[in-house]
C-alpha positions as CSV (number, residue, x, y, z in Angstrom):
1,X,13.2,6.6,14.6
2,X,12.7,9.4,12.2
3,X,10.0,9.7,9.6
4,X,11.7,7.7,6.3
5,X,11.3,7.9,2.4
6,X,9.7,5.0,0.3
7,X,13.1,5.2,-1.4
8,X,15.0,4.3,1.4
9,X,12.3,1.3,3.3
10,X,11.7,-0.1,-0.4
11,X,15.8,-0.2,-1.4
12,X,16.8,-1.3,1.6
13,X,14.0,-4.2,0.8
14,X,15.8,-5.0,-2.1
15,X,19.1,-5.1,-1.5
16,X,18.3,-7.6,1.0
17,X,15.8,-9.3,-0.7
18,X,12.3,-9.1,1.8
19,X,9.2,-7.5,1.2
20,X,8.2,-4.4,2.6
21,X,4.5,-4.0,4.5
22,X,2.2,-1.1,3.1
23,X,-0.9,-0.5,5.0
24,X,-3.8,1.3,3.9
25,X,-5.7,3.3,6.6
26,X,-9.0,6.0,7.0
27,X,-8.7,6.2,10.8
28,X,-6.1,7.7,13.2
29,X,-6.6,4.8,14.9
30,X,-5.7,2.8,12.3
31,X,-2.7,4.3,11.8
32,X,-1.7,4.1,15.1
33,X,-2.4,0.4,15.2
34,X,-0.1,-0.1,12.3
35,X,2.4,2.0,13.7
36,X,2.4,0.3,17.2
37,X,2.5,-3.0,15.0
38,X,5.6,-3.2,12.4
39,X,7.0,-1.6,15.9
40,X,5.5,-5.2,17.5
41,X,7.4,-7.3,14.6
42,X,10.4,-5.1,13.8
43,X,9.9,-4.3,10.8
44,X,10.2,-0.9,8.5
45,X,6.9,-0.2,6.5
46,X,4.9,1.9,4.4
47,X,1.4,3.9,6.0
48,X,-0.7,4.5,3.0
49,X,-3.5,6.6,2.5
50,X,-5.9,6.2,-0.8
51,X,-7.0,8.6,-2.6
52,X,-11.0,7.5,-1.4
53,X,-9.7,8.0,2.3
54,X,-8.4,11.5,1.6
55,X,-11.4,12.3,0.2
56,X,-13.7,10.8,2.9
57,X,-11.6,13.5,5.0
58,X,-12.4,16.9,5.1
59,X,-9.0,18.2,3.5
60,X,-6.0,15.6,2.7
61,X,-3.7,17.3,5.8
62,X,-5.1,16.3,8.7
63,X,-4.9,12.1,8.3
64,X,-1.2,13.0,6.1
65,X,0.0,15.0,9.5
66,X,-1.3,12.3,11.8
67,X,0.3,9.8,9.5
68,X,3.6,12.2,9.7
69,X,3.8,12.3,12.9
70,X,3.3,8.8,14.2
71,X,6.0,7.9,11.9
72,X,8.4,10.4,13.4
73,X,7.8,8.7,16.9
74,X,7.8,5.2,15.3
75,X,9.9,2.7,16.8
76,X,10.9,1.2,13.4
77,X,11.3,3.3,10.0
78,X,7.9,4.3,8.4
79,X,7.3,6.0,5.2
80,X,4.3,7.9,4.0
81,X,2.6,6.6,1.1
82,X,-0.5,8.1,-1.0
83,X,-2.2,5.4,-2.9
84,X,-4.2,5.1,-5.8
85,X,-4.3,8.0,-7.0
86,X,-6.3,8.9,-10.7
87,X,-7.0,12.4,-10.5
88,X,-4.0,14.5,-12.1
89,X,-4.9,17.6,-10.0
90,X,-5.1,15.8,-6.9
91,X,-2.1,14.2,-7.1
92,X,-0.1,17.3,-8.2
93,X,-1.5,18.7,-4.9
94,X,-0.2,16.1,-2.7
95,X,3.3,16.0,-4.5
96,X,3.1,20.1,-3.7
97,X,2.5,19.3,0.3
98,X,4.4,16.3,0.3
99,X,7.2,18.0,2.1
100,X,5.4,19.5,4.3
101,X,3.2,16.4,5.1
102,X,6.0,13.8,5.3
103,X,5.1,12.3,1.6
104,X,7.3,9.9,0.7
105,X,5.8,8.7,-2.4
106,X,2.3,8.6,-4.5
107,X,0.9,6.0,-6.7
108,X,-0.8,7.5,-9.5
109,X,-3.1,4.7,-11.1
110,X,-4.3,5.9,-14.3
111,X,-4.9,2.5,-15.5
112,X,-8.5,2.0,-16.3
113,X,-7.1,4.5,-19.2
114,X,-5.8,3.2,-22.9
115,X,-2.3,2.6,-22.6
116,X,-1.1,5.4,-24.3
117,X,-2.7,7.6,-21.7
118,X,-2.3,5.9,-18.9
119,X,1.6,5.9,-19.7
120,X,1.7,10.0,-21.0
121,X,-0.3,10.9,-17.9
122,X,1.7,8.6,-15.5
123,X,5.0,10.0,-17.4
124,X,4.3,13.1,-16.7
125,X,3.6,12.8,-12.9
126,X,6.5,11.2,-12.4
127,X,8.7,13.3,-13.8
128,X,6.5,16.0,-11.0
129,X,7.4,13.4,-8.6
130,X,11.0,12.9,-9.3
131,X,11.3,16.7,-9.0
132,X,10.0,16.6,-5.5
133,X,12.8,14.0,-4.8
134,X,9.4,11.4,-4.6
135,X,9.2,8.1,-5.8
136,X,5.8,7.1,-8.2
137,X,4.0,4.0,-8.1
138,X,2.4,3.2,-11.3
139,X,0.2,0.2,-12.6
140,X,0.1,-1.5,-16.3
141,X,-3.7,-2.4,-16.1
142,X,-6.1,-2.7,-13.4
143,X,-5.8,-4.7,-10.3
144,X,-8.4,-7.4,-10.8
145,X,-11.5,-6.2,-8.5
146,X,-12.0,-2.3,-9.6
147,X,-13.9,-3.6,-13.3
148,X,-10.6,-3.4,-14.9
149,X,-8.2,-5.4,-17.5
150,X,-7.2,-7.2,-14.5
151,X,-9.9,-9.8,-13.5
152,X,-9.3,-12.8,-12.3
153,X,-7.2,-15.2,-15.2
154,X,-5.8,-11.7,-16.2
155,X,-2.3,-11.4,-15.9
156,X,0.5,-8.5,-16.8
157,X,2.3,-9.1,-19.8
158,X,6.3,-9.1,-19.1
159,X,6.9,-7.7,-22.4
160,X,4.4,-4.6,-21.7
161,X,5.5,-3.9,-18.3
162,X,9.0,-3.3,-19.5
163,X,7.7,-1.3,-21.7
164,X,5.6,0.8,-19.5
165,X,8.5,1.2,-17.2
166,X,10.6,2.2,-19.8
167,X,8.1,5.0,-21.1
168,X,7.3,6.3,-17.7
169,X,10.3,6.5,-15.7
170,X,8.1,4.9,-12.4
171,X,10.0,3.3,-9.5
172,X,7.4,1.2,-8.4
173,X,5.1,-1.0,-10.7
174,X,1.7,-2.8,-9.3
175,X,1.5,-5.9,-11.3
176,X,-1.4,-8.4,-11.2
177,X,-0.9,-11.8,-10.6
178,X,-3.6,-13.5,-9.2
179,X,-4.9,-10.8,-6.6
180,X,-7.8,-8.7,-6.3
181,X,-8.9,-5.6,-4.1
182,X,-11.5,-6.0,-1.6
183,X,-11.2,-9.7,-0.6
184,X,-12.5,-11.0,2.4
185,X,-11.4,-14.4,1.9
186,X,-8.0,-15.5,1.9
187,X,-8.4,-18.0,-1.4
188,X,-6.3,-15.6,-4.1
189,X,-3.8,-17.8,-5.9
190,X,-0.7,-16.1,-7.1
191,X,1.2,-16.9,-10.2
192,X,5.0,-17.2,-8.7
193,X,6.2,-18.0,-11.9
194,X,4.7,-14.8,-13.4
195,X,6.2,-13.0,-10.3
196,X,9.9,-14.7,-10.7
197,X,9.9,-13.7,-14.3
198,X,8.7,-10.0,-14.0
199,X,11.4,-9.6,-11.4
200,X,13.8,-10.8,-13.3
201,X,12.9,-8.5,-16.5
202,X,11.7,-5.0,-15.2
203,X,14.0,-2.7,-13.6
204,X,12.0,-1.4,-10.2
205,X,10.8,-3.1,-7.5
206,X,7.3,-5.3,-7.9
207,X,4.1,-4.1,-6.1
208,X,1.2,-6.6,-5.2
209,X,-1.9,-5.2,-4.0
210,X,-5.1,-6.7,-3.0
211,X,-2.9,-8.9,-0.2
212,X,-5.6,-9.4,2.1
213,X,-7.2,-11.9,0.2
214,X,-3.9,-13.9,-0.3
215,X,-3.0,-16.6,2.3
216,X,0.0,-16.2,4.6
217,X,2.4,-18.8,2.8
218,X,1.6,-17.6,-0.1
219,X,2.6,-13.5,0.9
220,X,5.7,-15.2,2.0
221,X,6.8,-17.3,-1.4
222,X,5.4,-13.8,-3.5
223,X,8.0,-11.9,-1.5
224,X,10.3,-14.6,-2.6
225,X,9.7,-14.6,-5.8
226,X,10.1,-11.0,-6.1
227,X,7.6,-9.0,-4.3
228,X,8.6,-6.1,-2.8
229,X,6.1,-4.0,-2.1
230,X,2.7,-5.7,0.1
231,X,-0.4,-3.6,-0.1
232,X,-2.6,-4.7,2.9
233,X,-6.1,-2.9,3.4
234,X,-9.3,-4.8,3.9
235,X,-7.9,-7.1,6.3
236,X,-7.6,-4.9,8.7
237,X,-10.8,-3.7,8.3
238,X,-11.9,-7.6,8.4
239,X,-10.3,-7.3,11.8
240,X,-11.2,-4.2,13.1
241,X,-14.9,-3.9,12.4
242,X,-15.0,-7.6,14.1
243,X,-13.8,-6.2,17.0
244,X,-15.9,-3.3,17.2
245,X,-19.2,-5.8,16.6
246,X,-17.8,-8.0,19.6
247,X,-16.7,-5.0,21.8
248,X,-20.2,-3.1,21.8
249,X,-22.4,-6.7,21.7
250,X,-20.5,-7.0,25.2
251,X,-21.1,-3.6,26.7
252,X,-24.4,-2.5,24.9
253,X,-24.7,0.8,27.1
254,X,-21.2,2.0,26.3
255,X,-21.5,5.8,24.6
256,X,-17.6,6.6,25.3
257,X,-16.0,5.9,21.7
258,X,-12.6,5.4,24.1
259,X,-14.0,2.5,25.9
260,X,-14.5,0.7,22.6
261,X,-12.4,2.2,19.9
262,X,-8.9,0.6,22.0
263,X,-10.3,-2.9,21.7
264,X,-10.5,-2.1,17.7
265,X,-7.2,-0.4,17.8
266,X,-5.6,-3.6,19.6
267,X,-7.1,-6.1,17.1
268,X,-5.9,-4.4,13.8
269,X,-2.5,-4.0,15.9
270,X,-2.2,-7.7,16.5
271,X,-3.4,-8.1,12.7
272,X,-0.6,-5.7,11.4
273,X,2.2,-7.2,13.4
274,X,1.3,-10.6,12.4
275,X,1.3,-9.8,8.3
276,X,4.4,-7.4,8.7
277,X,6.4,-10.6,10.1
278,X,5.4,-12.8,7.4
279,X,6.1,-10.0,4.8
280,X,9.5,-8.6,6.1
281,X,10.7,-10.9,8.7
C-alpha cells in the first residue's frame, strides 16, 4: 500500500460509518508494531507522533521519516499524523516538511488558551494547513487529564463546538466526553448520548482521545455513536514496558537490546491489532 492522507483513512471512515485507529508512538519500534498490527486486523489507521515525542527526539525528521516510510510498505493504508501540537512555530514547521515527511495532518491544541485565542490561533493554522492540502485537528477545551477545562464531569458544549468549528475552519474536533489522557485503568465512562448529539450537530468528524483508559465495548458503542477518530497511546506503553519488565526478569544477563526489544515489539503488536479490530472492524 502506499503512504495515505488523514483525509482519505478518516472519510473513507465516515462514509461507512467505523472508526479509524490513531496510535501514538516515541519508538521506531513502536511504530513498527503498530504498523505490523492494523496490517494483523485489516484495518487503515493513523501513526501519530506528539508534539512531546518530537521533542524527546533530536530533530522532528528522523521518527516523521521512519513513520513515512513504514507506511509506504504498510500492508493496509496508514496516514501520518502530528499530534497535540501548542507551539505556533512548531507546528508551522512541520506543516513546511509535511510533504516531504509524509504529513498527513497536525492537531494543533491551543486549548488550555481563552477561547478567543485558542480559536484565532487555531484559525489561522488551519488555514496554513489547508494551504498545504493538510487536514487540522483542533480541540474546544482540554481533554480531561492535562489540568484543563476538561476534568472529569466536564463535558463539551454542542452549542460551542459548532461554534468553534464554524470560526476555525478545522476538519477534525477532539471533544471530551468522559475520557482522560494518561489512564492506566480501563474504568473511563463515556457519555454516548453527548457523542450521538455532537455528531449529529457539528460538521467534521469527532475525535476521542485518552482511549486507553476506555473499555473495549465501550470504544466500540463511541464509534457508534459517532466517533471517528480513536487516539490510543498509553496503552501501548501499558503493554510494552510490561513486556520489557518480563523479558529482561527472564534473561537478566542479556546486554543485546535485539534480544529483548522484539518481545516488546510483539506485545504492543498484539495490543494494536486487538484495539484496531474493535475500533474499525
Amino acid at each position: 500500500m502506499t503512504l495515505a492522507t488523514t483525509a482519505d483513512i478518516v472519510g473513507g471512515a465516515v462514509t461507512r460509518g467505523a472508526g479509524v485507529p490513531a496510535f501514538n508512538v516515541i519508538t521506531i519500534e513502536q511504530a513498527e508494531a503498530v504498523v505490523l498490527g492494523v496490517a494483523d486486523a485489516a484495518v487503515p489507521a493513523l501513526i501519530q507522533v506528539s508534539q512531546n515525542a518530537l521533542t524527546f527526539r533530536h530533530g522532528m525528521a528522523p521518527l516523521l521519516a521512519a513513520c513515512r516510510e513504514l507506511a509506504r510498505e504498510a500492508a493496509v493504508e496508514i496516514a501520518v499524523h502530528v499530534d497535540h501540537l501548542d507551539d505556533p512555530d512548531l507546528t508551522r514547521a512541520v506543516l513546511e516538511r509535511a510533504e516531504e515527511l509524509g504529513v498527513g495532518s497536525v492537531m494543533f491544541d491551543k486549548a488550555a488558551a481563552p477561547h478567543a485565542e485558542n480559536a484565532a490561533l487555531t484559525a489561522r493554522i488551519a488555514q496554513d494547513a489547508h494551504g498545504r492540502g493538510r487536514w487540522i485537528e483542533g480541540e474546544l477545551g482540554e481533554v480531561g487529564g492535562k489540568g484543563g477545562a476538561h476534568a472529569p464531569g466536564v463535558r463539551t458544549d454542542v452549542a460551542e463546538a459548532q461554534q468553534f468549528v464554524g470560526e476555525t475552519g478545522v476538519d477534525l474536533l477532539a471533544v471530551a466526553v468522559g475520557s482522560s489522557h494518561a489512564m492506566t485503568e480501563r474504568t473511563a465512562v463515556l457519555d454516548l448520548d453527548l457523542i450521538a448529539r455532537l455528531s449529529a450537530a457539528v460538521p467534521v468528524p469527532l475525535v476521542l482521545h485518552g482511549s486507553s483508559g476506555v473499555p473495549d465495548a465501550a470504544l466500540a458503542d463511541a464509534v457508534a455513536a459517532g466517533i471517528r477518530k480513536v487516539n490510543v497511546g498509553t496503552a501501548l506503553g501499558i503493554v510494552g514496558t510490561a513486556a520489557l519488565r518480563r523479558e529482561l526478569a527472564e534473561r537478566p544477563d542479556v546486554v543485546d537490546p535485539r534480544s529483548y526489544l522484539r518481545g516488546v515489539r510483539a506485545a504492543i503488536r498484539d495490543e494494536v491489532a486487538r484495539l484496531a479490530a474493535v475500533v474499525g472492524g
